[in-house]
Each structure stands twice: as structure tokens, then as C-alpha cells.
Residue frames relative to the residue before (quaternion, step in Angstrom):
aa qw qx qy qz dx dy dz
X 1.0000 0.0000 0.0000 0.0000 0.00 0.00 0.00
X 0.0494 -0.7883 0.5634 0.2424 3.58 -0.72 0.52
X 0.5410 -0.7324 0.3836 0.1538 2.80 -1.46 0.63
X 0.5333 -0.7658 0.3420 0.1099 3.48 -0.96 1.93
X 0.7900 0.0419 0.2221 0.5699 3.33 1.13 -1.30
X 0.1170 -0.8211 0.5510 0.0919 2.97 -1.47 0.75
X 0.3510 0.6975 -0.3923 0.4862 3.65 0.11 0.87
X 0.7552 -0.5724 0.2186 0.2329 3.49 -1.30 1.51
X 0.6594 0.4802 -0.4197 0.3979 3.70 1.56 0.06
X 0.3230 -0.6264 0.6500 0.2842 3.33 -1.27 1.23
X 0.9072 0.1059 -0.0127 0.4069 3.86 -0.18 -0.53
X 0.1272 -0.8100 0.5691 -0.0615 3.10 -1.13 1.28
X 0.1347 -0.8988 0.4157 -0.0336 3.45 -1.05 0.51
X 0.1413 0.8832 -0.3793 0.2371 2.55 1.53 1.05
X 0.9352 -0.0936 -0.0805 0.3319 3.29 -1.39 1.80
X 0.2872 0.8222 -0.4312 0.2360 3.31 1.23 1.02
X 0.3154 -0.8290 0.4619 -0.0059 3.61 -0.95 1.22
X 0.3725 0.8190 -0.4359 -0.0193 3.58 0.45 -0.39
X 0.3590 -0.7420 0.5659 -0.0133 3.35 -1.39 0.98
X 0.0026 -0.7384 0.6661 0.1053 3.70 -0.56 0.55
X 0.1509 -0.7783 0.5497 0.2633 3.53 -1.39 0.35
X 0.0969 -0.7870 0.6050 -0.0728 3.82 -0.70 1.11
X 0.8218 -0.1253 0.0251 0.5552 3.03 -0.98 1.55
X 0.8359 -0.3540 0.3229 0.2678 3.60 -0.04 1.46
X 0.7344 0.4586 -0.1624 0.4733 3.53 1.75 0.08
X 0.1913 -0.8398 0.4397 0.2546 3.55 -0.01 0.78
X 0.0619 -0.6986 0.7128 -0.0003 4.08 -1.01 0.80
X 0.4009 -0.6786 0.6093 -0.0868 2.43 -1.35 1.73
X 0.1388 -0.8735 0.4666 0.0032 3.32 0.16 1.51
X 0.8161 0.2086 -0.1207 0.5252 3.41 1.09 -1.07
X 0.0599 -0.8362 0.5093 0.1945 4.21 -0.37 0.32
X 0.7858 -0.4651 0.1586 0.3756 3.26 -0.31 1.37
X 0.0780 -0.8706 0.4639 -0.1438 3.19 0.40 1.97
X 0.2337 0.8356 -0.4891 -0.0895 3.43 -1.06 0.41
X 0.2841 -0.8041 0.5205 -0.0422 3.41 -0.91 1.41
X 0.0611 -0.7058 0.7003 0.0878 3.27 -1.15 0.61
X 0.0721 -0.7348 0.6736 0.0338 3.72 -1.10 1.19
X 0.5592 -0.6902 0.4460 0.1097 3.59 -0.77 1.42
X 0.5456 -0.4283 0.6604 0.2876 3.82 -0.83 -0.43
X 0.8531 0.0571 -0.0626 0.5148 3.70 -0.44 0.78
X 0.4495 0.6780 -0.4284 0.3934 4.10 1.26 -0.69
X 0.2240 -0.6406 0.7338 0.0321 2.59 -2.19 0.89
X 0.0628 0.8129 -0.5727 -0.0857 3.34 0.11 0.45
X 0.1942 -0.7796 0.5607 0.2003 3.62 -1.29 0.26
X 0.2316 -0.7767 0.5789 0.0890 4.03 -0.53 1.63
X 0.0380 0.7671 -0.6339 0.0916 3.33 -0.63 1.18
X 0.6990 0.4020 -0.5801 0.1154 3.11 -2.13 0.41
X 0.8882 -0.1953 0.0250 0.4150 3.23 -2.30 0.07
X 0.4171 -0.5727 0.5397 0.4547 3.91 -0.93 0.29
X 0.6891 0.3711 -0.4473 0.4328 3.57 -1.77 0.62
X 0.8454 0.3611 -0.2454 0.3077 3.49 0.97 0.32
X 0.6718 -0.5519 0.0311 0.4931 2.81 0.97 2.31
X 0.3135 0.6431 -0.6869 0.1274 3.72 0.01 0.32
X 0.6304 0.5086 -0.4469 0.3798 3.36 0.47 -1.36
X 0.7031 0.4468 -0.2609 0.4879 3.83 0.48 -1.65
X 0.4834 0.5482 -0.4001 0.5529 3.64 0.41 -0.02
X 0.6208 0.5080 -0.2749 0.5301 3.88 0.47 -1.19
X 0.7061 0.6276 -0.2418 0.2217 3.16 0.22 -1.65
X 0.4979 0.6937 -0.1175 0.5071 2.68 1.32 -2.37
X 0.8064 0.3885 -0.3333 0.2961 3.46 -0.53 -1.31
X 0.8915 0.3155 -0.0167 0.3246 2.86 1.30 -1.64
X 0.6442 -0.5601 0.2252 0.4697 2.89 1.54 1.49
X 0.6783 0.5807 -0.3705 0.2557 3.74 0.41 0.25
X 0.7120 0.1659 -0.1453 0.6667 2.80 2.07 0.28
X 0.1412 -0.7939 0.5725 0.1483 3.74 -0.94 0.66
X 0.5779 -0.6819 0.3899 0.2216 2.62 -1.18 1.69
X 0.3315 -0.7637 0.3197 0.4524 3.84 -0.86 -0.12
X 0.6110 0.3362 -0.3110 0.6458 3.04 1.18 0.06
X 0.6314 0.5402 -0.3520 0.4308 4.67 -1.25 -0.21
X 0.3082 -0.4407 0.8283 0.1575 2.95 -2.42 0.83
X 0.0988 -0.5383 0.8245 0.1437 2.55 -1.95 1.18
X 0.1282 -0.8130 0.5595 0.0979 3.53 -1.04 1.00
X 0.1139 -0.8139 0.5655 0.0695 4.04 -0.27 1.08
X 0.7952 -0.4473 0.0118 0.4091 3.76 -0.64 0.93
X 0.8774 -0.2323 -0.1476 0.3929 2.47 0.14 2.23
X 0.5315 0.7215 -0.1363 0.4222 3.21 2.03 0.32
X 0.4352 -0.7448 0.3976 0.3125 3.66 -0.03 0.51
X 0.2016 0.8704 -0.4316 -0.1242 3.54 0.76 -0.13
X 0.3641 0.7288 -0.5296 0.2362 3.90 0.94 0.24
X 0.8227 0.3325 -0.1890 0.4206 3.39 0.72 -1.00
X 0.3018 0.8102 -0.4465 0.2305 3.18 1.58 0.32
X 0.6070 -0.4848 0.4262 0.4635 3.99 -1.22 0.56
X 0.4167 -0.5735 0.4750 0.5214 3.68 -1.18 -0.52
X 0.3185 0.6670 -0.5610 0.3727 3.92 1.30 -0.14
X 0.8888 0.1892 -0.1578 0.3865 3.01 -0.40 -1.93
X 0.5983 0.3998 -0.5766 0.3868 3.92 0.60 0.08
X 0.6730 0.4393 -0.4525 0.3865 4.15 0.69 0.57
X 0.4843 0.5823 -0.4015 0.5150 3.14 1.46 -0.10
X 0.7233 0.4329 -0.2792 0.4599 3.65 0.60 -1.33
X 0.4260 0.7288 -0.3207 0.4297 3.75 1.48 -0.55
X 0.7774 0.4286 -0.1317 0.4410 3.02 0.42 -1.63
X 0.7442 0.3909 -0.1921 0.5064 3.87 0.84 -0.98
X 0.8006 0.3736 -0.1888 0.4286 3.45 0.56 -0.79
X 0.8976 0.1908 0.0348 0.3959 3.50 0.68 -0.89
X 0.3034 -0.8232 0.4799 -0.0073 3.61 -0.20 1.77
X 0.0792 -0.8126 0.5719 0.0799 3.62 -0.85 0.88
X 0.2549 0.8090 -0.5208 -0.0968 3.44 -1.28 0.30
X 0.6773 -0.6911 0.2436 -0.0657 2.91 -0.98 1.36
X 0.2731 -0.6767 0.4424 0.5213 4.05 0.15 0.28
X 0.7451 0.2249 -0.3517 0.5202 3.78 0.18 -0.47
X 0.7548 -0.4326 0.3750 0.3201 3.44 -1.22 1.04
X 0.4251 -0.5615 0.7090 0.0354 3.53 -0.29 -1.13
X 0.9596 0.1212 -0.1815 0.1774 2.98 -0.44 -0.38
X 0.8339 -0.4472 0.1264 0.2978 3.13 -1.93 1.12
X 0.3420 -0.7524 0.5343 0.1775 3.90 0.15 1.40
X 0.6618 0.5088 -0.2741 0.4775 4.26 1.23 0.03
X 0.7337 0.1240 -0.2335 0.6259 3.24 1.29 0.02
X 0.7004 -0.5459 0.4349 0.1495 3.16 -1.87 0.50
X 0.6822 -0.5202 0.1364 0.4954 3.27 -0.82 0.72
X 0.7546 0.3630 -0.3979 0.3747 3.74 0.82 -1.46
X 0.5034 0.6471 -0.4699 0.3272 3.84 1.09 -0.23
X 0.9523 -0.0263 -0.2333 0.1949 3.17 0.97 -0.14
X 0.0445 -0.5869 0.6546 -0.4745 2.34 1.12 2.39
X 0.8571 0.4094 -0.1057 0.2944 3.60 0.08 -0.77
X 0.4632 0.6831 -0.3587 0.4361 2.96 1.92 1.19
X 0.6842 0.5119 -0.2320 0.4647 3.05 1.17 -0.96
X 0.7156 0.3792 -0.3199 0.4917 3.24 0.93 -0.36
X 0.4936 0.5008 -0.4758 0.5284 3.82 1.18 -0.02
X 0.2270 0.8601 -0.3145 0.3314 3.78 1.18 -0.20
X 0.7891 0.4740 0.2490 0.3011 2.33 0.12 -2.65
X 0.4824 -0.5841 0.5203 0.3943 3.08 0.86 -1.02
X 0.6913 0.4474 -0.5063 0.2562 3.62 0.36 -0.03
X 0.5258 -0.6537 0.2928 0.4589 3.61 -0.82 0.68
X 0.8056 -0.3662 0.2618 0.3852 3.45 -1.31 -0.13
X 0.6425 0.3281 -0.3291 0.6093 3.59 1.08 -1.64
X 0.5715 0.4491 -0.5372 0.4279 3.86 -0.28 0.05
X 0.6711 0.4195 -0.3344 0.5117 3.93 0.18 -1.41
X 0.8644 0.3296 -0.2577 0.2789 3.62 0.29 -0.59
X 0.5255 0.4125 -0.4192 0.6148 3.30 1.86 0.27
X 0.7474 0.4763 -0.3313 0.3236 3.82 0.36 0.39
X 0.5226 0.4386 -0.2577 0.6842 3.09 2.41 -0.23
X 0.6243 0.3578 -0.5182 0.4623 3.87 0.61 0.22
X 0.3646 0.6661 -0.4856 0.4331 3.94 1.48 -1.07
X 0.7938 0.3838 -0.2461 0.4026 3.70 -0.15 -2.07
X 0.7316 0.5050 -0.3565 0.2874 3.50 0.49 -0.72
X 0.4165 0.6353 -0.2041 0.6175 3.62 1.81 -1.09
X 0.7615 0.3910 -0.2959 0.4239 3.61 0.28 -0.45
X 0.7243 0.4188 -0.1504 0.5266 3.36 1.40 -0.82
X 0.6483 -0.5749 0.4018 0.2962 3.33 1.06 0.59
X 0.6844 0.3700 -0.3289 0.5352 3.90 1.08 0.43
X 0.1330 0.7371 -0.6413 0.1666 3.91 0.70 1.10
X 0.6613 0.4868 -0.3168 0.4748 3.47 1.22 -0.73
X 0.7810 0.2886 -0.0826 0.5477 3.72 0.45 0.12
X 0.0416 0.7632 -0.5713 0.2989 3.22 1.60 1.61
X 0.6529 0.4973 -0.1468 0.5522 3.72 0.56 -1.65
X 0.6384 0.5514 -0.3992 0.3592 3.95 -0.25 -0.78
X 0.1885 -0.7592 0.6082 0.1348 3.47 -0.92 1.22
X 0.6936 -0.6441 0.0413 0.3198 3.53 -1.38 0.90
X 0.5717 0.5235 -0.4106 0.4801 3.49 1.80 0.17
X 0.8176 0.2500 -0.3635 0.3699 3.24 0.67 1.27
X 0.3443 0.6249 -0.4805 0.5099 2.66 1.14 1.45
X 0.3439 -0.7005 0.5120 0.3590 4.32 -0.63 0.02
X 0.8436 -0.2877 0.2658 0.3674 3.11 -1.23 0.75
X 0.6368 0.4969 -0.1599 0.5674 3.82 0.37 -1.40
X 0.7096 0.3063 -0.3194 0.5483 4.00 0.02 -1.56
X 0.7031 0.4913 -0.3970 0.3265 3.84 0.27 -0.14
X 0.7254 0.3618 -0.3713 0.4529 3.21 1.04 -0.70
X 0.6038 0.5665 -0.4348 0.3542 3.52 1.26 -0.34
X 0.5027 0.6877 -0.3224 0.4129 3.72 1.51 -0.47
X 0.5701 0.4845 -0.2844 0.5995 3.63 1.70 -1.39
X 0.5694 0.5545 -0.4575 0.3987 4.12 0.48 -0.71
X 0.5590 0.5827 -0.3250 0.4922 3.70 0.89 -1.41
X 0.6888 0.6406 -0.2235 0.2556 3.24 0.26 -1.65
X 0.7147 0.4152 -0.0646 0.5592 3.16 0.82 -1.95
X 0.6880 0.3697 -0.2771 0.5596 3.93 0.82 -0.34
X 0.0855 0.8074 -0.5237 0.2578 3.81 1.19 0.14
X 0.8509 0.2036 0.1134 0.4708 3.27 -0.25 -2.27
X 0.4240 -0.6919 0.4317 0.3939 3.70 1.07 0.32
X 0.0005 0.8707 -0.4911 0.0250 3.33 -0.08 0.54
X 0.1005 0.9201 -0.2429 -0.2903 3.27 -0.70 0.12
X 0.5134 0.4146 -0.4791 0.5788 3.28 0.69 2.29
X 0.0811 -0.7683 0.6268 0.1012 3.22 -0.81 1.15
X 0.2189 -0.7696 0.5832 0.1407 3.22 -1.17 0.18
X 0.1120 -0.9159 0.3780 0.0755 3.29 -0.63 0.99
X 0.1239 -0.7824 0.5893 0.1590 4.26 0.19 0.44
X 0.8820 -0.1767 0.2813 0.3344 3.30 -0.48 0.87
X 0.1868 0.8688 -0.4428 0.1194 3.18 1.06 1.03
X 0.6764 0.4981 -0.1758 0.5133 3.48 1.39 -0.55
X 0.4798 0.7945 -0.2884 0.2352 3.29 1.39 -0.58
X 0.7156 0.3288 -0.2062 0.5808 3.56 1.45 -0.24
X 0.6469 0.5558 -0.3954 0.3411 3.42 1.26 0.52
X 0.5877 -0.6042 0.3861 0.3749 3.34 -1.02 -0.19
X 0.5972 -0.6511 0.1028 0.4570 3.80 -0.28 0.68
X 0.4706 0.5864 -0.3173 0.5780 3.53 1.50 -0.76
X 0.8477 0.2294 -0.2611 0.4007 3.81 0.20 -0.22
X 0.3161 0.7002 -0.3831 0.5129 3.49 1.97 0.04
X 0.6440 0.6528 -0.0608 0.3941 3.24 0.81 -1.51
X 0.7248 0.3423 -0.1795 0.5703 3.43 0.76 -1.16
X 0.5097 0.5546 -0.4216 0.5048 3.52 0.77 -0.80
X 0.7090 0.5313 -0.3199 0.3358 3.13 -0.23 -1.69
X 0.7079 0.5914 -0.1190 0.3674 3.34 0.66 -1.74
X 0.5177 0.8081 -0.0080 0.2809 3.27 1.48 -0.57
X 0.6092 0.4065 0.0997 0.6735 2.27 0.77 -2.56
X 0.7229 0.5505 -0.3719 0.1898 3.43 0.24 -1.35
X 0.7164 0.4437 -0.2071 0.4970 2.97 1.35 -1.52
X 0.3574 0.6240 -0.4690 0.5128 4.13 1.33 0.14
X 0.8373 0.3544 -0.2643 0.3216 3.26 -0.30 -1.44
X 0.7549 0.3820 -0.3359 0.4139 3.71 1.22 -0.41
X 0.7040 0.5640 -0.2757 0.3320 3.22 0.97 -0.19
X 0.4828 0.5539 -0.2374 0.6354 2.92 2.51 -0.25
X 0.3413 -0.7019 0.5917 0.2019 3.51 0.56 -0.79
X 0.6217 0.4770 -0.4999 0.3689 3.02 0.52 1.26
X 0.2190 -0.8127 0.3871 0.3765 3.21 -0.80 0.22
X 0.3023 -0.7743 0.5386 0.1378 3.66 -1.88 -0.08
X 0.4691 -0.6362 0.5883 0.1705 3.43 -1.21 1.22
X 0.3695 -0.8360 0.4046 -0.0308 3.72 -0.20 1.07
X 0.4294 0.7374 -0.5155 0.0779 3.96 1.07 -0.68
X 0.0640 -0.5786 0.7968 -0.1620 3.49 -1.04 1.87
X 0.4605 -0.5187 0.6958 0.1864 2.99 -2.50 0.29
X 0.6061 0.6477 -0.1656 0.4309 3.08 1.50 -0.89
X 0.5335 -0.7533 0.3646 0.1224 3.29 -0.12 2.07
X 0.7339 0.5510 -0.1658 0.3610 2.93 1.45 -1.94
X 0.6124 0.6112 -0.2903 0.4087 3.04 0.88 -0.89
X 0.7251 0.4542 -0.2307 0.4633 3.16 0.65 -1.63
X 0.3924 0.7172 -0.3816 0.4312 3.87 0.98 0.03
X 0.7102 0.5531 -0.0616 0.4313 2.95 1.04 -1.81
X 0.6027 0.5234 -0.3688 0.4762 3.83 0.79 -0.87
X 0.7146 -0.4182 0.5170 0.2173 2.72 -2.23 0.11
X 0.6995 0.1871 -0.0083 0.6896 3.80 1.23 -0.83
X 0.1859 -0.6441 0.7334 0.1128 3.19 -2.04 -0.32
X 0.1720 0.7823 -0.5904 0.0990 3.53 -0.72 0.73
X 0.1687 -0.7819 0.5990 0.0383 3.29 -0.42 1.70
X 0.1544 -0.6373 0.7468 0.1114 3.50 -1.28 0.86
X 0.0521 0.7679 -0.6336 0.0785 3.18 -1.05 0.90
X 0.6842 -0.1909 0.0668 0.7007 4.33 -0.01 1.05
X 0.8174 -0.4938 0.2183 0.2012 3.29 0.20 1.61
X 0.7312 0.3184 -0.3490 0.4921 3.32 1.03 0.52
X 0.5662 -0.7216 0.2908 0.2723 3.83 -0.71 0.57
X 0.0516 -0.8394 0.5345 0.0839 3.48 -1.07 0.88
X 0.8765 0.1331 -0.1234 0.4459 3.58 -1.39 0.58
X 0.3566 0.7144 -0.4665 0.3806 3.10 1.17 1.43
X 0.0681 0.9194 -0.3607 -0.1415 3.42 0.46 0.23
X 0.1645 0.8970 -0.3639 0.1898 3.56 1.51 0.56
X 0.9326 0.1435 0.0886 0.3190 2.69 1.14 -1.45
X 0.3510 -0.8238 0.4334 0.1015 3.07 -0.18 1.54
């Protein structure tokens, strides 16, 4: 990949379009978006559901190509990238979580903390001293062993946080990670991550229904019929 730029943004989005066809009909999900995601940022991606956040996520995070946009990752072109090296760069660079957890109802919480990085290449005693480390940090040392139907709602999404910070990464994306909690545990989650992503230096795409939250970030970025509002990143 060569390299485009040099300067504090890890992720750009610059003039992205995307189109799905259904039943012989084209829908214009995304309308020439463009985003700029800082180095350390929180940003928060709100509005109504059906209006491309999730595909927006996607986009960023290489799991979908827009049909029309550069996605640029530190300082990298990554649209035309192979699908190898955009799962390779997946896997090291960029952490997802999810409103439903995810995760593997057969293994236990540090088992899967301690996939993604077995993934990767790192060996087991390493994956498993760095997924009990993440878990000990999040308040769930007690509930290393505990698989995910016995954990609450909260210990699960805080197990996906571990998860997505596994391989150090540096962008998480979130879809609605709070979206199945209750507000007092919405909160803690939130609170969590928040206080992860700055003390790690990294940064995170946010998409919440949750006004409050989104109060709480570093940005705001309404999406509203697919095209972006009250973003002012990007010139």
C-alpha cells in the first residue's frame, strides 16, 4: 500500500456511495458520505434504523466495498486492497462490536477473548495471558471460566470489548452495542469502552440510538437517508 498522507487521521471516508440491488431495484443506501476519524476520537453515528449505519460500519471496516468512495486507513488506500490483505489488516488493526454479543455460546468468556488473537498467530500462553489481563481490567476476573449464557447482558458486552481490543487495534467499531441493555448498564458499557479507547489511543465509530450517550462523545454524526449531517470534519 502506498502511503497517501501523513497527519493525525486514522480513517477517512471520503465520498462514499453505496447501492444495493433488491428485486430488480437499485437503493441507494449511502449518498456520498465523507468522514474524517482522528487518532484517539470518539465519534457518536446516530439516527432512525434503515439508514445505512450498519453499511456505513461495514464500509469503514473493510467488510464491505462501497460502490462508488476511498476508504483511506493510516494513510493508506485500502479500496482496492486484495480480500487477503483487507482480512489480514482486519484482524490487526480494527476491532468490532456488535449489539448482540457474538459470541461462541461453547466457550467461555477468556476462550473467547483468546480467539482472535490465536487467529493471528499469537501462541496460546500469550493469547491467554492477555485475554485474562483484558478481562481483569474490565471488572470480570471472576467470570474468566463462565460461558456466555451465564454471564448478564452488561458482563457480555464487556467480554465483546475484551474481544475487539484482543489484537490491539487501532479502531473499534461499534453497531449498537448498548442497544439490548438497560440504561444503568448502557451506561457502564459505554463508560468503559470510553475510558479504553482514550487511554489506549485509539479511536471509535460509536452507532447508538441513545441521544445520551451520543452527548457524551467527542463528535456527533447524524446520518439521516444516507447522507451526513453536522459533521464538520470534513472539508
Amino acid at each position: 500500500m502506498s502511503k497517501l498522507i501523513d497527519h493525525q487521521d486514522l480513517l477517512i471516508l471520503k465520498n462514499i456511495s453505496h447501492i444495493y440491488n433488491q428485486d430488480l431495484q437499485k437503493i441507494k443506501v449511502l449518498k456520498n458520505v465523507n468522514i474524517r476519524v482522528s487518532k484517539g476520537e470518539i465519534i457518536s453515528l446516530i439516527g432512525p434504523s434503515g439508514t445505512g449505519k450498519s453499511t456505513l460500519l461495514n464500509i469503514a471496516g473493510l467488510l464491505e466495498k462501497p460502490t462508488l468512495g476511498t476508504i483511506i486507513f493510516s494513510g493508506h488506500d485500502c479500496t482496492k486492497l486484495s480480500e487477503d490483505n483487507k482480512t489480514r489488516l482486519r484482524g490487526s488493526e480494527i476491532g468490532f462490536i456488535f449489539q448482540s454479543h457474538r459470541l461462541f455460546q461453547e466457550f467461555s468468556a477468556i476462550e473467547n477473548v483468546m480467539l482472535p488473537q490465536l487467529i493471528m498467530g499469537r501462541s496460546k500462553s500469550e493469547a491467554s495471558k492477555k485475554s485474562k489481563d483484558l478481562l481483569t481490567v474490565l471488572g470480570l476476573k471472576h467470570r474468566l471460566e463462565f460461558r456466555p449464557a451465564k454471564l448478564s447482558g452488561g458482563e457480555a458486552q464487556r467480554v465483546a470489548i475484551a474481544r475487539a481490543l484482543a489484537n490491539s487495534p487501532s479502531l473499534i467499531l461499534a453497531d449498537e452495542p448498548t442497544g439490548n441493555l438497560d440504561a444503568i448498564a448502557a451506561y457502564n458499557v459505554f463508560e468503559i469502552l470510553y475510558k479504553l479507547v482514550k487511554s489506549l489511543d485509539i479511536s471509535c465509530i460509536f452507532a447508538t440510538h441513545n441521544n445520551d450517550l451520543a452527548k457524551l462523545m467527542d463528535r456527533k454524526i447524524v446520518l439521516k437517508k444516507g447522507s451526513v449531517y453536522n459533521d464538520k470534519s470534513y472539508k
